[in-house]
C-alpha positions as CSV (number, residue, x, y, z in Angstrom):
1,X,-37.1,-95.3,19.5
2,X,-34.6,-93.6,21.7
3,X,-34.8,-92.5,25.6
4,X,-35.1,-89.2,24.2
5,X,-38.3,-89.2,21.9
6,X,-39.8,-91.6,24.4
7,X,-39.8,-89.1,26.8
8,X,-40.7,-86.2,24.4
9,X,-44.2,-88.4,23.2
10,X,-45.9,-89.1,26.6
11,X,-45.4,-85.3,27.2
12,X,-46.8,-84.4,24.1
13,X,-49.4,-87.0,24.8
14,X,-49.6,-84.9,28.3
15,X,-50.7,-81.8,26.3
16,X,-53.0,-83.7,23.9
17,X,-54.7,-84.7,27.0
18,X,-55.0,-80.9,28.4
19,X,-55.9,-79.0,25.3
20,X,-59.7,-78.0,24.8
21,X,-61.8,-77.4,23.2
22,X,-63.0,-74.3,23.1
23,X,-64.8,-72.6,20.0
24,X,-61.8,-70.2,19.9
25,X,-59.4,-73.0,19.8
26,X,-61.5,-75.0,17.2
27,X,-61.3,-71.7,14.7
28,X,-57.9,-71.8,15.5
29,X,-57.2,-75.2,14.5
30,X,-60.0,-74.8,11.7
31,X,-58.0,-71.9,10.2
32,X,-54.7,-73.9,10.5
33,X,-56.3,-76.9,8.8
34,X,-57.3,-74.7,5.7
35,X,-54.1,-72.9,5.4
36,X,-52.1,-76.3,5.2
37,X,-54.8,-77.6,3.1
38,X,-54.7,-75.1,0.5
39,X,-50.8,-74.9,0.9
40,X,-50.2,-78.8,0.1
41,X,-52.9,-78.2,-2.7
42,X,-51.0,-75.2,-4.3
43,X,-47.7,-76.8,-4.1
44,X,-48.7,-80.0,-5.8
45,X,-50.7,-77.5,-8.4
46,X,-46.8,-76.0,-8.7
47,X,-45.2,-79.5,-9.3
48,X,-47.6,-80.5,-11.7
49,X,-46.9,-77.3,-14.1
50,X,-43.3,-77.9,-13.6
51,X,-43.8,-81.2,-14.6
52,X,-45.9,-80.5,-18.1
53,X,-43.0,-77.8,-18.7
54,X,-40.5,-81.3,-18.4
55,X,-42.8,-83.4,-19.9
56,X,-43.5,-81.0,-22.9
57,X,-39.4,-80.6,-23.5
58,X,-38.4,-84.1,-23.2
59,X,-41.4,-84.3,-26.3
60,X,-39.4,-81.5,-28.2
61,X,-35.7,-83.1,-28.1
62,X,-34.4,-82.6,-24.8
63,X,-33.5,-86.3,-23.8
64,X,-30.8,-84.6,-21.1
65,X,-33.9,-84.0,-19.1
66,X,-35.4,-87.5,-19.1
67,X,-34.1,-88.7,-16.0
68,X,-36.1,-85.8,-13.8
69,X,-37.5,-85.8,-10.7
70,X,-39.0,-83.5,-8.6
71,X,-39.8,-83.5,-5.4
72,X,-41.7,-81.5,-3.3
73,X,-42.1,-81.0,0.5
74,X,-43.7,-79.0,3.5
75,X,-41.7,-77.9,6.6
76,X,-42.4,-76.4,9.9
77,X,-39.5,-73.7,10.7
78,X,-40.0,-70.8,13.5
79,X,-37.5,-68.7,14.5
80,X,-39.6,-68.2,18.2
81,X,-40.0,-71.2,20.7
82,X,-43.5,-72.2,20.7
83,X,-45.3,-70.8,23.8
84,X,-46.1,-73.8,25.1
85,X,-42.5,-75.4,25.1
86,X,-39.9,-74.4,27.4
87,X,-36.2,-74.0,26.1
88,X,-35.3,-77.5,27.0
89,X,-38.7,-78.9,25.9
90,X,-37.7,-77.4,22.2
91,X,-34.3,-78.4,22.5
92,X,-35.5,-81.9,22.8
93,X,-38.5,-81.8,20.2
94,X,-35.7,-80.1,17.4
95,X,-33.4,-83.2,18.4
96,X,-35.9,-85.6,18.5
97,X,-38.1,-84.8,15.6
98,X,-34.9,-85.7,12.9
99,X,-36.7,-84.7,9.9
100,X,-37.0,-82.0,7.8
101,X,-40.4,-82.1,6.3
102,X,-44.2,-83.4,7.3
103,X,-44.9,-84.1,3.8
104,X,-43.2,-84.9,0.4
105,X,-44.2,-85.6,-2.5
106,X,-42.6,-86.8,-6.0
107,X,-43.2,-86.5,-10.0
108,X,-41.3,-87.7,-12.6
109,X,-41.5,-88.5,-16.5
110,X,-43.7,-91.4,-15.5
111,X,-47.3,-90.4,-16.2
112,X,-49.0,-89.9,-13.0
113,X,-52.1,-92.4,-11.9
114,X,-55.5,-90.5,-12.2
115,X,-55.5,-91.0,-8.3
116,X,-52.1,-89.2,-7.7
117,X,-53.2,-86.2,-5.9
118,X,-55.6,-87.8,-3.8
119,X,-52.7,-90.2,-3.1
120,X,-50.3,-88.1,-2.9
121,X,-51.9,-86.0,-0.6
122,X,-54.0,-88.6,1.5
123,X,-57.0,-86.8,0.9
124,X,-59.0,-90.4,0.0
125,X,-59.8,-89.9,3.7
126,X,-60.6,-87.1,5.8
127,X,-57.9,-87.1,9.2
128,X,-61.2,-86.5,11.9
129,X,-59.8,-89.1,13.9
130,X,-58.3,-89.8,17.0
131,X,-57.2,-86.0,18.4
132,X,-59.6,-84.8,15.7
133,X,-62.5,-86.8,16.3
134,X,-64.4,-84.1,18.1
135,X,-68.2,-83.1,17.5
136,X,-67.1,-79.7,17.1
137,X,-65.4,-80.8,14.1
138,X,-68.0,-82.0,12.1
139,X,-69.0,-81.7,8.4
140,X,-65.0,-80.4,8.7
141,X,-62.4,-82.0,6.8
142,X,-59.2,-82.6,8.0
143,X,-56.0,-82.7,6.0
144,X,-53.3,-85.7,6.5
145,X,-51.1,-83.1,7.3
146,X,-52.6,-81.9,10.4
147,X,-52.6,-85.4,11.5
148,X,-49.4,-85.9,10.6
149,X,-48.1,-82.8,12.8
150,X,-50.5,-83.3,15.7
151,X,-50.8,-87.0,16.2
152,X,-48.7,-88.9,14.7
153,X,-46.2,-86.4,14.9
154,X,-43.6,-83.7,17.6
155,X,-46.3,-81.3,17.9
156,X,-49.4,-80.8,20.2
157,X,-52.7,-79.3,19.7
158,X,-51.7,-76.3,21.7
159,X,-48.7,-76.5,20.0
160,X,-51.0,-76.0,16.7
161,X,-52.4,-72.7,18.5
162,X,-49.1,-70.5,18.4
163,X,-48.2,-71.7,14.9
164,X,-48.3,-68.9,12.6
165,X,-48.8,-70.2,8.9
166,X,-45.5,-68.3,8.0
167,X,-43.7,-70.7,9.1
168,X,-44.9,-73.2,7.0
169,X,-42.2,-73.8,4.1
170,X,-42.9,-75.2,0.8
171,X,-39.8,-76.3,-1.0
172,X,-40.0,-78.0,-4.6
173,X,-36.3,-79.2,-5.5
174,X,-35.3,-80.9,-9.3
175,X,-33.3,-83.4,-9.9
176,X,-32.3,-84.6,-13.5
């Protein structure tokens, strides 16, 4: 890891440590959890069509399509600096976070595993741990996603409190 995101994790571990957690806060991060929830859910519901429309015609002749492969992934892109970042604080997370997308997911003509979307998607487990191990979370499930934003990931929970679910982006690409 470089000097950079070193620095940018203990400060984001800083604001981890400061966030709480209010019952206005927890609907907040409840309502964000859904909306990414039903947003990786809808996109793999998108890339599964796509790939029966494929699958269906490579079975009618068209072997030029054989060699497909779509892929599909979630983004976080705001055109505002997050209230609780400064402009050198963004500066550093955009620089240090090196990646477009939280989450990607593939299909191809291979037939998918009866466990794909639960695979694919992580939801074999429910993400209450760690920052999201909190008693006001309870009997709530929590996507991968969220973890993969707020803990394992550039952002903070009070980062997670100015995101506006606009700036989510799903983006399914095809490759053949």
């Amino acid at each position: 890891m470089n000097s950079d995101m070193d620095m940018f994790m203990l400060l984001n571990r800083k604001l981890q440590h400061c966030f709480h957690w209010t019952p206005e806060n927890s609907r907040k991060i409840l309502a964000l959890n859904d909306y990414l929830f039903n947003l990786e859910n809808r996109m793999y519901d998108e890339m599964l069509s796509m790939k029966n429309d494929y699958d269906r015609l490579i079975e009618e002749g068209n072997g030029s399509l054989d060699g497909y492969e779509i892929t599909g992934s979630i983004s976080y892109r705001s055109s505002a600096l997050l209230k609780t970042a400064d402009q050198e604080t963004s500066e550093l997370l955009y620089k240090c976070v090196g990646f477009d997308s939280f989450l990607t997911i593939r299909m191809s003509l291979d037939d998918l595993p009866t466990d794909h979307r639960r695979d694919s998607l992580m939801t074999s487990l429910n993400w209450n741990i760690e920052a999201f191990d909190q008693s006001c979370l309870d009997g709530h499930y929590i996507c991968y996603l969220m973890h993969e934003l707020f803990v394992d990931g550039p952002y903070s929970l009070t980062d997670a409190l100015y995101m506006k679910p606009e700036d989510f982006h799903e983006k399914i690409e095809v490759g053949v």
